[in-house]
C-alpha positions in Angstrom: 91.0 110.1 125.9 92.0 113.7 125.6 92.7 113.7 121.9 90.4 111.4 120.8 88.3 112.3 117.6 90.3 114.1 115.1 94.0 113.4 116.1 94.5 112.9 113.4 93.7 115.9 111.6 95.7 117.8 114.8 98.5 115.5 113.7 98.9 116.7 110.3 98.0 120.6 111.4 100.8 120.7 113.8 103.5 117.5 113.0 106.2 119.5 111.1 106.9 121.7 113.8 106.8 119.2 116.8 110.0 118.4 118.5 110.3 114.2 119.6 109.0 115.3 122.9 106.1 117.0 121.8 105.1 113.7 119.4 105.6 111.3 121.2 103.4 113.0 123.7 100.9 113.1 122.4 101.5 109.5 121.1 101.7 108.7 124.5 97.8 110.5 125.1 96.1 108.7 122.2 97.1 109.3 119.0 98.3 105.8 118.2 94.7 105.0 118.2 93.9 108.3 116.5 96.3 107.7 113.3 95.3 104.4 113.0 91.5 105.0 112.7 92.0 108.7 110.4 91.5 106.5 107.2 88.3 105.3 108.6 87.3 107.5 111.1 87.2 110.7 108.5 86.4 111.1 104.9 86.8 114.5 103.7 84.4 116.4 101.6 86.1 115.9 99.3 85.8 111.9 99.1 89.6 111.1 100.1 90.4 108.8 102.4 93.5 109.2 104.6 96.3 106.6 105.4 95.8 105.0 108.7 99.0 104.6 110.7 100.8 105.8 107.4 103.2 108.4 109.0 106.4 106.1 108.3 107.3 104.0 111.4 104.0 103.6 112.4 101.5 102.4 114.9 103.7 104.0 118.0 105.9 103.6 115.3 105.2 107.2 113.7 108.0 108.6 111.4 109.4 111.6 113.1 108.5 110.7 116.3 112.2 111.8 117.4 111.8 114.4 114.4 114.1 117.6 115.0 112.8 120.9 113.6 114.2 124.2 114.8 112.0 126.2 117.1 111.6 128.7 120.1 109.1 127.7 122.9 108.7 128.0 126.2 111.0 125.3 127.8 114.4 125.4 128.5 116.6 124.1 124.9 119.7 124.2 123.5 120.5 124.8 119.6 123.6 125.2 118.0 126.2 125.3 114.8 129.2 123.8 114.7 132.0 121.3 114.8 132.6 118.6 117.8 134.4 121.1 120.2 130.8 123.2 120.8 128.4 122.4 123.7 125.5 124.3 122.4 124.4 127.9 124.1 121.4 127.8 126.2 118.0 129.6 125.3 116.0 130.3 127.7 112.3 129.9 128.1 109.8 131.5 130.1 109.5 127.4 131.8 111.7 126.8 134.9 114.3 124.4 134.3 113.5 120.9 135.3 115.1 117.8 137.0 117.6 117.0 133.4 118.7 119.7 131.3 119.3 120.0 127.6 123.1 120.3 128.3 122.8 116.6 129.6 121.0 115.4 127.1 123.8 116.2 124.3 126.3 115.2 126.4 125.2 111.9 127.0 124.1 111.6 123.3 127.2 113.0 121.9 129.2 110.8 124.3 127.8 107.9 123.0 128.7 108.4 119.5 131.9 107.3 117.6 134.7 110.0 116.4 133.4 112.2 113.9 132.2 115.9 113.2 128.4 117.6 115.0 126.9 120.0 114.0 123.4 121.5 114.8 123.1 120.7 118.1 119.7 120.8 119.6 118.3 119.7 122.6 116.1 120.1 125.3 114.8 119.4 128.8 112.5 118.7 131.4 110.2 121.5 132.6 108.8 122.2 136.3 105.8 123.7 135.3 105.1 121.0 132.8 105.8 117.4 132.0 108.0 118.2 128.6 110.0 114.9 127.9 114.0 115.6 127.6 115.4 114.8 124.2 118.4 115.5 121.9 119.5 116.1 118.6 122.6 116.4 116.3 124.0 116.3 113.1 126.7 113.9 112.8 129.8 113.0 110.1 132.0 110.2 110.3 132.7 111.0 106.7 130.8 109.5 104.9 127.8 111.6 104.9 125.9 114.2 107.5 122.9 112.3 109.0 120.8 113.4 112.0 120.5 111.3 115.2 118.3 111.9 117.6 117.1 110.5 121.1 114.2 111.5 123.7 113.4 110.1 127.1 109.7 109.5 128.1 107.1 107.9 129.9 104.0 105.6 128.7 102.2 103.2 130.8 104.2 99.8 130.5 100.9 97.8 129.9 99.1 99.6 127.6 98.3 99.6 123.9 100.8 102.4 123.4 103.6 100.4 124.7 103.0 97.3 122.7 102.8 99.5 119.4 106.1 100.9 120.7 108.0 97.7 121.3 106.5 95.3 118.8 107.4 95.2 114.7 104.8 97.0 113.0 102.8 94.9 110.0 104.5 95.0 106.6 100.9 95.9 105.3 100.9 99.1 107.3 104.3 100.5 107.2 107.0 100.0 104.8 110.3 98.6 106.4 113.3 96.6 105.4 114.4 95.0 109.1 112.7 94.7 112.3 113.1 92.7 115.3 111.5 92.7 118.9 112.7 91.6 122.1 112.5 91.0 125.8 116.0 91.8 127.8 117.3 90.3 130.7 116.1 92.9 132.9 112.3 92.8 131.9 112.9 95.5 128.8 111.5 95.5 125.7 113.7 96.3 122.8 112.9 97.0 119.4 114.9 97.8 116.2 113.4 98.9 112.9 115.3 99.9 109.4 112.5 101.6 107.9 112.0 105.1 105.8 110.3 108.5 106.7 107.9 108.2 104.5 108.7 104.9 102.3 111.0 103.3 100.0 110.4 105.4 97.2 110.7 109.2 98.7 112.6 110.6 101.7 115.2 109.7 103.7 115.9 106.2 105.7 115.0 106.1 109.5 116.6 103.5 111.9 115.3 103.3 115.2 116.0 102.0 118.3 113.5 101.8 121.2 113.9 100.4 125.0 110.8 100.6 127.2 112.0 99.2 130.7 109.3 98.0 133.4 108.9 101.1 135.2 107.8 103.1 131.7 110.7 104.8 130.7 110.5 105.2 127.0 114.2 105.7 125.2 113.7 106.2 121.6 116.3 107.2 119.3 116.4 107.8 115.3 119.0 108.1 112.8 118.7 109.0 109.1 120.5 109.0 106.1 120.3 112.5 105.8 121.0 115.7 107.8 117.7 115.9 108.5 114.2 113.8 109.0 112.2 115.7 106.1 112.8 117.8 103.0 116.2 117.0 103.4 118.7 115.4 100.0 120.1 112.0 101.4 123.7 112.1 101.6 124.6 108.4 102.3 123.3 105.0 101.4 123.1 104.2 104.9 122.2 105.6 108.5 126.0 105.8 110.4 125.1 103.9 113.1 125.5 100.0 113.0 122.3 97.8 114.3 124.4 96.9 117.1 125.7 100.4 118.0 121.5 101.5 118.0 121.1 99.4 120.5 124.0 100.3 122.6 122.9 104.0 122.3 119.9 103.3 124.2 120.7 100.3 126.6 123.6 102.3 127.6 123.5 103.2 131.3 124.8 106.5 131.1 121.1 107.5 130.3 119.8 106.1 133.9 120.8 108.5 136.4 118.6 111.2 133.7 115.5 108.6 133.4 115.0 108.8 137.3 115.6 112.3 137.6 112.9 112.5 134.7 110.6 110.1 136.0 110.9 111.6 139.6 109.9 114.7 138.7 107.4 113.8 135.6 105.7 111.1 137.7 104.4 107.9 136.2 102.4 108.4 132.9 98.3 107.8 133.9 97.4 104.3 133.1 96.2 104.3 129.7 92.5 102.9 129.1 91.8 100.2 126.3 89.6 102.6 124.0 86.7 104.4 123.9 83.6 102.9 125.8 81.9 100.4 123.4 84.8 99.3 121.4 85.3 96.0 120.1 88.4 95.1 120.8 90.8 94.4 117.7 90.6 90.6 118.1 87.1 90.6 117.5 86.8 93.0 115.0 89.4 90.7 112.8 87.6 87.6 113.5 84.3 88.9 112.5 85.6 90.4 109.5 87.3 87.3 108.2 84.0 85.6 108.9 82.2 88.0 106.5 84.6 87.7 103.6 83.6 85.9 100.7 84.4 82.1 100.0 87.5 81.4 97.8 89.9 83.8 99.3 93.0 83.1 101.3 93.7 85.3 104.4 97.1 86.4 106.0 98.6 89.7 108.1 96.0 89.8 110.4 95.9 92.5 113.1 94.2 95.3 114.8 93.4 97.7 117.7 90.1 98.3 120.0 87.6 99.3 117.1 90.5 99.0 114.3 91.1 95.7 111.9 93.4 94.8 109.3 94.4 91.7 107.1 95.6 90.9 104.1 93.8 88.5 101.1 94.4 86.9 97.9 91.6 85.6 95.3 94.6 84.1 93.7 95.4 87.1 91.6 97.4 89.6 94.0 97.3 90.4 97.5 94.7 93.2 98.5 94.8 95.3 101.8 91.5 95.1 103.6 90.9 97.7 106.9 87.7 98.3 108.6 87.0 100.5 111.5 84.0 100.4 114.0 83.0 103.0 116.3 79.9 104.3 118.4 78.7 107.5 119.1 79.9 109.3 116.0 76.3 110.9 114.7 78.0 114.3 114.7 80.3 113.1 111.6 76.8 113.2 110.0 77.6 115.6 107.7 80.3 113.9 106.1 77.8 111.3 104.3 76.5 114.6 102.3 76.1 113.1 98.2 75.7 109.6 99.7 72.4 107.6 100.1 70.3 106.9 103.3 68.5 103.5 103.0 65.1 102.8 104.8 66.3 102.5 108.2 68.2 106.0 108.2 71.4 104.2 107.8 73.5 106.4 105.8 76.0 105.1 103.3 78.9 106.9 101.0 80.7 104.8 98.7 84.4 106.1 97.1 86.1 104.9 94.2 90.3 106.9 94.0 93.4 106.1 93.5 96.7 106.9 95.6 94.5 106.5 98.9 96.2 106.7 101.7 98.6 109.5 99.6 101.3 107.5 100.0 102.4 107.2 96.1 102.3 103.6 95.6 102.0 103.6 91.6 98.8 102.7 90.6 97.1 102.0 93.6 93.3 102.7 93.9 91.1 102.2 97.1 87.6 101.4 97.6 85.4 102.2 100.6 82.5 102.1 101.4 81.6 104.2 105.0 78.3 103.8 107.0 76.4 105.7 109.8 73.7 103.4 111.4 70.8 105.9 113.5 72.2 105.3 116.3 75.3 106.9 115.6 77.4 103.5 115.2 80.1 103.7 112.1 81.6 100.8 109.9 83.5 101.6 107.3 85.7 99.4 105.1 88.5 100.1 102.5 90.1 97.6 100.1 93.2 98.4 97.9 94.7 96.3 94.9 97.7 96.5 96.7 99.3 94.1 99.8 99.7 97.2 102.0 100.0 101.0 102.7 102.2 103.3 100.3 102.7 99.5 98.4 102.6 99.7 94.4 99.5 97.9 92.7 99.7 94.3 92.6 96.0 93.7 90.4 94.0 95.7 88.6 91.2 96.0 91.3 90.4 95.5 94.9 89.7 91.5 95.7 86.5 92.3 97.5 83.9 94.5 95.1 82.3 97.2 95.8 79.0 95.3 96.5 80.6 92.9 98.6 82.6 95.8 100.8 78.9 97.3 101.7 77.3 94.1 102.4 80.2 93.5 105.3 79.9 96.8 106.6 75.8 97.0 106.8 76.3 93.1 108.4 74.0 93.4 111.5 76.4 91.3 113.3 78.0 94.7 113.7 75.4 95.8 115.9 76.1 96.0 119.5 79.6 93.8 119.0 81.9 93.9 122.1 
């Protein structure tokens, strides 16, 4: 895949200025698969260990994948102040306009709203010279509090990982949610509704959102917030404006199809997306042989995972503790990484990190425990346990369930060794 080793890191580097379009992107060209491995597939030098998939609505799910910061690029948009009565004043680009403009994109958006005041109109859309996705943006009051609501149009291959992340609820271990429900329309759609949080419960503003991926791979994905914006913003309303019901109007509605086609037409069909990288387990096996390596005596639940990616969920009887593990060939170049660690007599290299808060997600008195390994031949398991039940979750136990001994014995396992 294009962005395949340290999405992650690109993630962070360049998330707070993306638009929706630009995230979801690159969503679209790997980095689901990238998040969800940066906990596992990167230890800094420092010893921390990243949150995998821990950017809010996560999986496909990121938070601020319909984000809205203000910029000037080199596609067509639309940005402006004001009341209801505005339609926004074009900036030009150096990128010839495309098949749906930014000016259709807030109309349609705004149209679909219910009576009340917008302000900061932004939008953009398509591009001829490149495949930018269309999207819009505005601040809306019925009242009762500003809160942003946003929307894109894009494309994803209908069969692939991306679009099952997408559609389907997200594990309560991985991202931090209230409400969420999947379904399959009438039409062959796939639906999905979340009342989650930017970040989580405990910081940042509320996200709702509201996704339709239709067979032909037309991705309409909107947000709303409690707040006039998705980050660094005060919340300014208990509650996103938008009912449940009225999310899913906003993107079932067919006033966006005639601007899907003209999109799709001109963008073409996103490339077929591959299952991972060549030589990884997929996430069904990775789960089943890390349950078989647990210890006796301990009760699982939450299973889940991704090619090279597993998650679950156990209990010893004294408080759920979150257990991910990651493995991945062809990564002898992250050599230096193990640098303070140990090498045992087969060259295997092994580091072993003892921190709290993580996955930096502020769960209160959460500590992690990983143990990461680099076999000769350039094949890496690592493992982390928390002594909480999930990501950004406050501590439920004192310690991990599984010990630190125990945690390198599963990942040195030899049943690791060529698994497929």
């Amino acid at each position: 895949m294009p962005f395949e080793d340290e999405i992650g890191d690109a993630l962070r580097r360049t998330g707070e200025t993306m638009t929706p379009a630009d995230r979801l992107r690159l969503v679209e060209r790997g980095t689901v698969r990238g998040r969800r491995k940066l906990a596992l597939r990167r230890a800094t030098v420092a010893g921390s260990v990243l949150a995998l998939a821990a950017v809010g609505l996560g999986g496909g799910h990121a938070a601020g994948v319909l984000g809205g910061a203000d910029r000037t690029d080199d596609r067509t948009s639309v940005a402006a102040e004001g009341g209801a009565g505005e339609t926004g004043r074009a900036v030009a680009g150096t990128a010839p306009a495309g098949a749906v403009s930014a000016q259709q994109m807030l109309k349609t958006l705004t149209g679909l709203l219910p009576a009340g005041d917008l302000a900061r109109k932004d939008g953009r859309g398509s591009s001829k010279s490149r495949a930018s996705a269309p999207y819009a943006s505005v601040v809306f009051d019925d009242g009762d509090g500003a809160a942003q609501i946003s929307l894109s149009i894009n494309r994803i291959d209908p069969r692939g990982e991306t679009a099952d992340s997408m559609v389907t609820c997200p594990s309560k271990a991985l991202v931090d949610f209230d409400e969420c429900r999947h379904e399959t329309l009438t039409d062959g759609s796939r639906y999905l509704f979340v009342q989650g949080y930017v970040y989580d419960r405990h910081k940042g503003a509320k996200q709702w959102r509201s996704t339709l991926l239709t067979p032909a791979g037309v991705l309409i994905d909107a947000s709303e917030y409690n707040a006039p914006a998705e980050k660094d913003a005060t919340a300014t309303r208990e509650d996103p404006p938008l009912t449940p019901a009225r999310m899913k109007t906003l993107v079932t509605d067919d006033g966006w199809d005639p601007l899907a086609a003209a999109y799709l037409a001109e963008a073409g069909a996103a490339p077929e997306e591959k299952p991972g990288r060549p030589g990884e387990p997929s996430g069904e096996t990775v789960v089943a042989t890390l349950t078989a390596l647990l210890p006796e005596g301990l009760t699982v639940k939450d299973p889940g995972g991704d090619p090279g990616y597993g998650h679950l969920v156990v209990d010893d009887g004294r408080g759920a503790s979150f257990v991910q593990i990651n493995v991945q060939p062809g990564m002898s170049e992250l050599a230096d990484l193990f640098a303070g660690g140990t090498t045992l007599p087969d060259g295997t290299l092994v580091r072993e990190t003892q921190e709290a808060d993580p996955d930096q997600k502020g769960g209160a008195g959460t500590v992690g425990w990983t143990v990461d390994t680099l076999r000769p031949d350039g094949a890496r398991v690592v493992i982390m346990a928390f002594n909480a039940p999930g990501q950004g979750q406050d501590a439920v136990r004192e310690e991990p369930a599984l010990t630190m001994a125990q945690l390198k014995a599963i990942a040195l396992d030899p049943v690791w060794i060529g698994l497929d």
